[in-house]
Backbone as JSON Lines, residues from 0, in Angstrom:
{"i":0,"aa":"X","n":[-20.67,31.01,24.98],"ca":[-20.92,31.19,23.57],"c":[-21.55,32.57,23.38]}
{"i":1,"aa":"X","n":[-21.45,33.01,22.31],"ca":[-21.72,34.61,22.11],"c":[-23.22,35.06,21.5]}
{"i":2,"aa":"X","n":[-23.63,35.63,21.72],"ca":[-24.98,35.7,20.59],"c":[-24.75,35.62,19.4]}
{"i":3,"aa":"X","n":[-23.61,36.35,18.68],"ca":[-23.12,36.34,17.52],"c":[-23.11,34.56,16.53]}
{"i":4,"aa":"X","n":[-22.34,33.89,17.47],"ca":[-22.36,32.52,17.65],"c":[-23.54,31.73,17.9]}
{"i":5,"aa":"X","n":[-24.13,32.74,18.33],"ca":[-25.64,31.41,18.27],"c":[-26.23,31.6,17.39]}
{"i":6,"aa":"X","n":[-26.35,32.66,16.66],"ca":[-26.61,33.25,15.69],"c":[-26.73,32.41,14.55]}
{"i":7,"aa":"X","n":[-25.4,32.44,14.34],"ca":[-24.68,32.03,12.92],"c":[-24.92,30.25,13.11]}
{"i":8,"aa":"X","n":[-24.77,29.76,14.2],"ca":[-25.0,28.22,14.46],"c":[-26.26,28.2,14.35]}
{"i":9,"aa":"X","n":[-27.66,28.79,14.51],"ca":[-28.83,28.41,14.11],"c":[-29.33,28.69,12.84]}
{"i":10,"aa":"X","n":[-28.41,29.64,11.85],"ca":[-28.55,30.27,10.96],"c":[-28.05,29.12,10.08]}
{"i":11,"aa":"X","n":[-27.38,28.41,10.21],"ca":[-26.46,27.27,9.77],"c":[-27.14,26.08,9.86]}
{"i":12,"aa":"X","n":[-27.84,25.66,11.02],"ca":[-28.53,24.71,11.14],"c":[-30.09,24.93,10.33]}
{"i":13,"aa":"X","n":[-30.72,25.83,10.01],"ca":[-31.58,26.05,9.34],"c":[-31.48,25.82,7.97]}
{"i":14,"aa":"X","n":[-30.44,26.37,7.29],"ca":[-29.76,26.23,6.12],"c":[-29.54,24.64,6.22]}
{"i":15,"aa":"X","n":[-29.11,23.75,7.01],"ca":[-29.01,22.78,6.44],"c":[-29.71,21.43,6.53]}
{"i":16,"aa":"X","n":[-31.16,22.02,7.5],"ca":[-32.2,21.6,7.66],"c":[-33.22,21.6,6.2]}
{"i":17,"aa":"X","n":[-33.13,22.5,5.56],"ca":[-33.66,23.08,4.07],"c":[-32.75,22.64,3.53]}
{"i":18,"aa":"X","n":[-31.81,22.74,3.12],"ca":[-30.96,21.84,2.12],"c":[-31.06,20.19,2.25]}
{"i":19,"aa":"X","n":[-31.07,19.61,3.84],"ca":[-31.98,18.32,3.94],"c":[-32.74,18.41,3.3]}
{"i":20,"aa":"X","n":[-34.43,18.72,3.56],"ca":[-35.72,18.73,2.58],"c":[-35.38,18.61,1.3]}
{"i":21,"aa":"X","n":[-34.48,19.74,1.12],"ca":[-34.68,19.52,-0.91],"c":[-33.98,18.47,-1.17]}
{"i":22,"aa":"X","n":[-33.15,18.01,-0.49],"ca":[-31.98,17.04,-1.08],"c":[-33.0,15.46,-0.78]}
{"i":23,"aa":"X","n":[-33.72,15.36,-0.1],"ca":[-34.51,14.51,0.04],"c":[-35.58,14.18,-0.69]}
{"i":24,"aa":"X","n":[-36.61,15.6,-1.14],"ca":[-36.98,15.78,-2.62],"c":[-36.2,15.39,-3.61]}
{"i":25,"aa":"X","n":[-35.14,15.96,-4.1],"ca":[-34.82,15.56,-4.94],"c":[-34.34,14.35,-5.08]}
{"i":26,"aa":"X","n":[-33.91,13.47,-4.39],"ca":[-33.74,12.02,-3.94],"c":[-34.63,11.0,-4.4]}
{"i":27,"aa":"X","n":[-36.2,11.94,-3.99],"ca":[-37.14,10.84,-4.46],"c":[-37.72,10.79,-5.72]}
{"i":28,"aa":"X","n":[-37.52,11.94,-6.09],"ca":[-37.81,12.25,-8.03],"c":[-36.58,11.82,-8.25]}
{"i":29,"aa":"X","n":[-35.21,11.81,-8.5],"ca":[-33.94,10.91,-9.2],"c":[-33.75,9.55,-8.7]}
{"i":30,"aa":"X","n":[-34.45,8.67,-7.96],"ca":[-34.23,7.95,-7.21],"c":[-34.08,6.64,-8.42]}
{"i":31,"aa":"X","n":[-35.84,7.1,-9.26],"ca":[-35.79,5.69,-10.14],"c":[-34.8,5.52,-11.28]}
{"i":32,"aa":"X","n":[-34.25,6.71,-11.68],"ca":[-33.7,7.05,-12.8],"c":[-32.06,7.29,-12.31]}
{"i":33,"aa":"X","n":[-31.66,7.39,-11.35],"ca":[-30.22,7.75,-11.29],"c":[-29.99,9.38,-11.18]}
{"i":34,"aa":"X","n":[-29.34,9.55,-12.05],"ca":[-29.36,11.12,-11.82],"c":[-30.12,12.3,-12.62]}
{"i":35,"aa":"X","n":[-31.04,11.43,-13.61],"ca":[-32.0,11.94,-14.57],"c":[-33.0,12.33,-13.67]}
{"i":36,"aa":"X","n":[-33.86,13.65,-14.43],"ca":[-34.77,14.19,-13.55],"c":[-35.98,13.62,-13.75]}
{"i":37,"aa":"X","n":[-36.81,13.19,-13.52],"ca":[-38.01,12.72,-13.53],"c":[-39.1,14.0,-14.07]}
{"i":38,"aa":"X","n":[-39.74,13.56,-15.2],"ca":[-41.06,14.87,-15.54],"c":[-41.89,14.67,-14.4]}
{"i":39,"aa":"X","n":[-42.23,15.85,-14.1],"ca":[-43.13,15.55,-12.79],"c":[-44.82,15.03,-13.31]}
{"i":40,"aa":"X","n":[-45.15,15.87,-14.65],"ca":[-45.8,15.26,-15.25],"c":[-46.32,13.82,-15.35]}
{"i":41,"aa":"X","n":[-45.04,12.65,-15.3],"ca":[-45.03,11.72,-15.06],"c":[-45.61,10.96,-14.12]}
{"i":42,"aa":"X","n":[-45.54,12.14,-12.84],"ca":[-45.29,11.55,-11.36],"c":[-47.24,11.52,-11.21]}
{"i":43,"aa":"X","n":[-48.05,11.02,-10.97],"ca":[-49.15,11.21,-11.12],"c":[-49.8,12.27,-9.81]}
{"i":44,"aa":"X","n":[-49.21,11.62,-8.9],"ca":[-49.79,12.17,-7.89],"c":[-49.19,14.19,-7.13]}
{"i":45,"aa":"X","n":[-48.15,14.63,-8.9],"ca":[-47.69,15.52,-8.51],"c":[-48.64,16.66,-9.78]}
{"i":46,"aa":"X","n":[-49.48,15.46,-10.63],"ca":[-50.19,16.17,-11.76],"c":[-51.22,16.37,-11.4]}
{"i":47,"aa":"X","n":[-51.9,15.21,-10.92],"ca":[-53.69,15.62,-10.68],"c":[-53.56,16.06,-8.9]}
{"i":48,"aa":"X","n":[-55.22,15.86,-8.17],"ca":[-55.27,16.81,-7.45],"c":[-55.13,15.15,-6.22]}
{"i":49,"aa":"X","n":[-53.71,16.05,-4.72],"ca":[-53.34,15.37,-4.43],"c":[-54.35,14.86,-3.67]}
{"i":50,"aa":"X","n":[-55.05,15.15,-3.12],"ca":[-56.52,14.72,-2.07],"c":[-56.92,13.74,-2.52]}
{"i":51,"aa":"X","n":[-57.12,13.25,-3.84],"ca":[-57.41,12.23,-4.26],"c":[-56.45,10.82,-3.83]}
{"i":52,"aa":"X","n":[-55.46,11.12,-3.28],"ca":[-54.71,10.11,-2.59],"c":[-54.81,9.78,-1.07]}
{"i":53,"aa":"X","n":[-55.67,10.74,-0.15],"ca":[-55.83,10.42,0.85],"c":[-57.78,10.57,0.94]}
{"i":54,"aa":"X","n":[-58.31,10.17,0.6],"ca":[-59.83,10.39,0.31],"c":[-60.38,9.02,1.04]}
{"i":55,"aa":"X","n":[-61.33,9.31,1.57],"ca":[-62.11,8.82,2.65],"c":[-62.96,7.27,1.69]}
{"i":56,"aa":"X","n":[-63.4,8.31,0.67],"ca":[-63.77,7.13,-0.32],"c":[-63.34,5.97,-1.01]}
{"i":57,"aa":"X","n":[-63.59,4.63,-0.87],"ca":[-62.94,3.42,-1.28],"c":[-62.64,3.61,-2.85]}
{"i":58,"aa":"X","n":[-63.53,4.11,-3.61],"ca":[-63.61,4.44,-5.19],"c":[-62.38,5.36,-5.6]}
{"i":59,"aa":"X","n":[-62.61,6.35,-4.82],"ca":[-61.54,7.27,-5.41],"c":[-60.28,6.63,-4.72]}
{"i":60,"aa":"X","n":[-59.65,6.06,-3.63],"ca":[-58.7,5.4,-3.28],"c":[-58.48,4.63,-4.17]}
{"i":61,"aa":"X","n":[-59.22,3.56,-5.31],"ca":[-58.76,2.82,-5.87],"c":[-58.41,3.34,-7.04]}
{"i":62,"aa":"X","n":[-59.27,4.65,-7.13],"ca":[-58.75,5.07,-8.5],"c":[-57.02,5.82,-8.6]}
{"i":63,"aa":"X","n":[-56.7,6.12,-7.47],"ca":[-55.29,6.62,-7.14],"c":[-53.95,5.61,-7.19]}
{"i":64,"aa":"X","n":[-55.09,4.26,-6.95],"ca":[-54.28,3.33,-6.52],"c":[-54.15,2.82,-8.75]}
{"i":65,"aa":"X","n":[-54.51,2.87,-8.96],"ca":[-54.68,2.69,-10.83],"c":[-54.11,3.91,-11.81]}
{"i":66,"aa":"X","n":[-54.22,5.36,-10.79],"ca":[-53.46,5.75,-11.69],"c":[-51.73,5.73,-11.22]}
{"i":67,"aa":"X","n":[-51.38,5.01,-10.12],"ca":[-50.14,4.95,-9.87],"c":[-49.49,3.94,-10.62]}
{"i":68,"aa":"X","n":[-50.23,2.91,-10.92],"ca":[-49.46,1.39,-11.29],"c":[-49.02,2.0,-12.74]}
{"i":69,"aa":"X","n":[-48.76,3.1,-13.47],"ca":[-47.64,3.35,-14.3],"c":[-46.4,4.52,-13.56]}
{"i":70,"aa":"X","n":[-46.74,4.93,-12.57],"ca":[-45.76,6.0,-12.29],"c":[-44.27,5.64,-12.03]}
{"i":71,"aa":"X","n":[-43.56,5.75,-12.26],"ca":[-41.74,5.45,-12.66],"c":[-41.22,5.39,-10.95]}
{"i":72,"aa":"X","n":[-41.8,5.94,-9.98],"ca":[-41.21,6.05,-8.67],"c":[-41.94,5.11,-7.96]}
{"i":73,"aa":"X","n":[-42.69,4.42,-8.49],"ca":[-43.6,4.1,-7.74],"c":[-43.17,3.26,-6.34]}
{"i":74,"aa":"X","n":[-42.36,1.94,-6.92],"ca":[-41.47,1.33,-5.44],"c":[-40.79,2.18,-4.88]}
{"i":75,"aa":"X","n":[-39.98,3.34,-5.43],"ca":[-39.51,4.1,-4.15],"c":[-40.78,4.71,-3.51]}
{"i":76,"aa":"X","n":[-41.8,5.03,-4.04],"ca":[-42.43,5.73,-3.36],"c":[-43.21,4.72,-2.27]}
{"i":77,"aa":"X","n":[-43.71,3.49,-2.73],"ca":[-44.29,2.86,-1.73],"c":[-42.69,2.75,-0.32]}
{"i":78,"aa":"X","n":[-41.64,2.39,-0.95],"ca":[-41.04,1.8,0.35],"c":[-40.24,3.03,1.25]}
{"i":79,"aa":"X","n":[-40.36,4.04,0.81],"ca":[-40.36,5.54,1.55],"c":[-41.69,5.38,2.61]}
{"i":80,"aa":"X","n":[-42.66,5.33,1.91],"ca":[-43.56,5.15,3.3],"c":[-43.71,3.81,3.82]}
{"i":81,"aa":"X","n":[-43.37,2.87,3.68],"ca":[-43.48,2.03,4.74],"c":[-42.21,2.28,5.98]}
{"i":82,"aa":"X","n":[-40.89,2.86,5.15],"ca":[-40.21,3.5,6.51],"c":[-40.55,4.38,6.95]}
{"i":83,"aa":"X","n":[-41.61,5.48,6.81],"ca":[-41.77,6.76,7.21],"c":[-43.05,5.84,8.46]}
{"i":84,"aa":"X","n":[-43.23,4.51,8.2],"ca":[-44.27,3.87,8.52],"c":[-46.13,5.59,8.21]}
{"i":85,"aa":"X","n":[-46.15,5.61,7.21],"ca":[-47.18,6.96,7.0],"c":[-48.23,6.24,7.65]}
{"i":86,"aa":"X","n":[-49.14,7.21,8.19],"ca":[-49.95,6.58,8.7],"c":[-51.89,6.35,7.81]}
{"i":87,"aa":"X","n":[-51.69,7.12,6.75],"ca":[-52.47,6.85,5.8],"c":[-52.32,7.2,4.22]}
{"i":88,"aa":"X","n":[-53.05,6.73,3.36],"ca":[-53.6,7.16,2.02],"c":[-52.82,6.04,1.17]}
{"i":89,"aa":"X","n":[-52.7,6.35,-0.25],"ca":[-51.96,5.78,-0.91],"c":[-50.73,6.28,-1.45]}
{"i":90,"aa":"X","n":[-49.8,5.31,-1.32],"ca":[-48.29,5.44,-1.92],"c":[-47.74,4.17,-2.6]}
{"i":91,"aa":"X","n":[-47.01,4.63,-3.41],"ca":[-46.52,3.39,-4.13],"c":[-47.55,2.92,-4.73]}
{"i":92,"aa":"X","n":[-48.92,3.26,-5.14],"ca":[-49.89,2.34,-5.84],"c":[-50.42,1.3,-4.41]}
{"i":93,"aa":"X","n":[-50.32,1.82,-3.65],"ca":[-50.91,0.7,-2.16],"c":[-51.43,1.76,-1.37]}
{"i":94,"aa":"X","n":[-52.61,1.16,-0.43],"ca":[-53.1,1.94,0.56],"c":[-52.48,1.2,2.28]}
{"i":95,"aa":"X","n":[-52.13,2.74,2.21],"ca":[-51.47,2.48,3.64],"c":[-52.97,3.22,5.14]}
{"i":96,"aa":"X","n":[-52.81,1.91,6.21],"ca":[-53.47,2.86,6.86],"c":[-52.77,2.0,8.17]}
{"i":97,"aa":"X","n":[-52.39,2.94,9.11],"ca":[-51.78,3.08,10.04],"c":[-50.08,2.39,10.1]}
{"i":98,"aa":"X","n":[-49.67,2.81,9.11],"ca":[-47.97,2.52,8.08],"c":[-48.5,1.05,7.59]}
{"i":99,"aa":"X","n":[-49.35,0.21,7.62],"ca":[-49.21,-1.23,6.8],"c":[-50.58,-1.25,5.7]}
{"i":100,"aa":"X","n":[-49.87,-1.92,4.3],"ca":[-50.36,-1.97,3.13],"c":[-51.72,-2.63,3.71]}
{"i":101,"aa":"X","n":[-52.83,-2.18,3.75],"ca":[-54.13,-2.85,3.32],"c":[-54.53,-3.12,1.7]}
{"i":102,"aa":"X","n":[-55.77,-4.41,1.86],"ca":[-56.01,-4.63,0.34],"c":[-56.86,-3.53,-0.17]}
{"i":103,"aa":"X","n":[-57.93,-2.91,0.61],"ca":[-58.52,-1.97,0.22],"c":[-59.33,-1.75,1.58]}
{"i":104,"aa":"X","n":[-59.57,-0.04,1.44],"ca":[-60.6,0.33,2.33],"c":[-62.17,0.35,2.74]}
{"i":105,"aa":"X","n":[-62.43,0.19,3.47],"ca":[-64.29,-0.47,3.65],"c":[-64.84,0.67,3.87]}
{"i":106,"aa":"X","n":[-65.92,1.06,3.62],"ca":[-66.55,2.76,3.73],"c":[-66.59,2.88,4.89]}
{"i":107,"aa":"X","n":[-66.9,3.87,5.5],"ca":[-67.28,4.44,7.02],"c":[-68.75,3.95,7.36]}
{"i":108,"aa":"X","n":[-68.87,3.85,8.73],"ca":[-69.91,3.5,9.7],"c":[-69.9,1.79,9.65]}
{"i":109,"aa":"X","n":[-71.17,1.35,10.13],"ca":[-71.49,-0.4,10.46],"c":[-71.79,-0.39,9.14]}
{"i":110,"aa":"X","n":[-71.1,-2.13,8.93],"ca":[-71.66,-2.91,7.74],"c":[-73.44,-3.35,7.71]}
{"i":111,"aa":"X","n":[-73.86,-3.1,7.07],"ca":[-75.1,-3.44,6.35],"c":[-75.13,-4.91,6.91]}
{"i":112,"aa":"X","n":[-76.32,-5.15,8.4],"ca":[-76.6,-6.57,8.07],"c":[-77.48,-7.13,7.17]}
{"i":113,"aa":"X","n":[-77.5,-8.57,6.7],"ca":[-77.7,-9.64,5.83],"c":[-79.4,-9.66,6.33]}
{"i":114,"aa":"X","n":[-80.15,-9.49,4.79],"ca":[-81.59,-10.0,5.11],"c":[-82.45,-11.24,5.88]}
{"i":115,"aa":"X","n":[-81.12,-12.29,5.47],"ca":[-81.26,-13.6,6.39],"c":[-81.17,-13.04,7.8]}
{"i":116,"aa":"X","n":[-80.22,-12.38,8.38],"ca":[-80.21,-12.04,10.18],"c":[-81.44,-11.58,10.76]}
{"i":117,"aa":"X","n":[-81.88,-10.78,9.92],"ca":[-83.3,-10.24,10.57],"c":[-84.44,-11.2,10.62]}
{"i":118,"aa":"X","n":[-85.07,-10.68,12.12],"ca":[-85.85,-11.52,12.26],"c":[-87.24,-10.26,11.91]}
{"i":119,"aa":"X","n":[-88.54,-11.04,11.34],"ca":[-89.25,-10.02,11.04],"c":[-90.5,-10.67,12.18]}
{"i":120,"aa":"X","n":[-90.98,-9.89,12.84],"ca":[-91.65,-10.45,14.24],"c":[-93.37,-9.95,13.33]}
């Protein structure tokens, strides 16, 4: 094979590696609607700030998870990541952590034991 030829075959495969991506984008914004474009406006998590969908905090997770339950993609978007199996945040209005829907997230570090456990000597 020629350099010329490898050339043009990686030049080709790039091109249609990027034409994948967008066509996959665009897949998931026309997905709910058919071939209508979706306002992205709409899309919540393409309006406000996206961090708020993968945030450490149980509060702001739920608040991502509330402003999704009107967004128009929303089942495609949850069942895109359960095949992508994602391994965190929220999609679809659900929190995913390690690809499966949890009910909600518990803060970081040990739970707070119960005043009854302690013994006071």
């Amino acid at each position: 094979m020629s350099t010329a030829t490898i050339r043009t075959t990686c030049r080709n495969e790039a091109e249609n590696t990027t034409a994948t991506a967008m066509s996959i984008a665009s897949m998931t914004m026309n997905a709910h609607t058919g071939t209508h474009a979706i306002d992205e406006a709409a899309v919540p998590c393409r309006a406000a700030d996206p961090d708020l969908w993968f945030a450490e905090n149980p509060t702001e997770l739920e608040q991502a998870k509330a402003l999704c339950a009107d967004c128009p993609i929303r089942r495609t978007c949850l069942s895109a990541a359960l095949d992508r199996a994602e391994p965190w945040g929220v999609w679809g209005g659900e929190i995913l952590d390690q690809g499966v829907v949890i009910a909600r997230k518990r803060p970081r570090g040990r739970p707070r034991k119960d005043g009854a456990d302690r013994k006071v000597a």
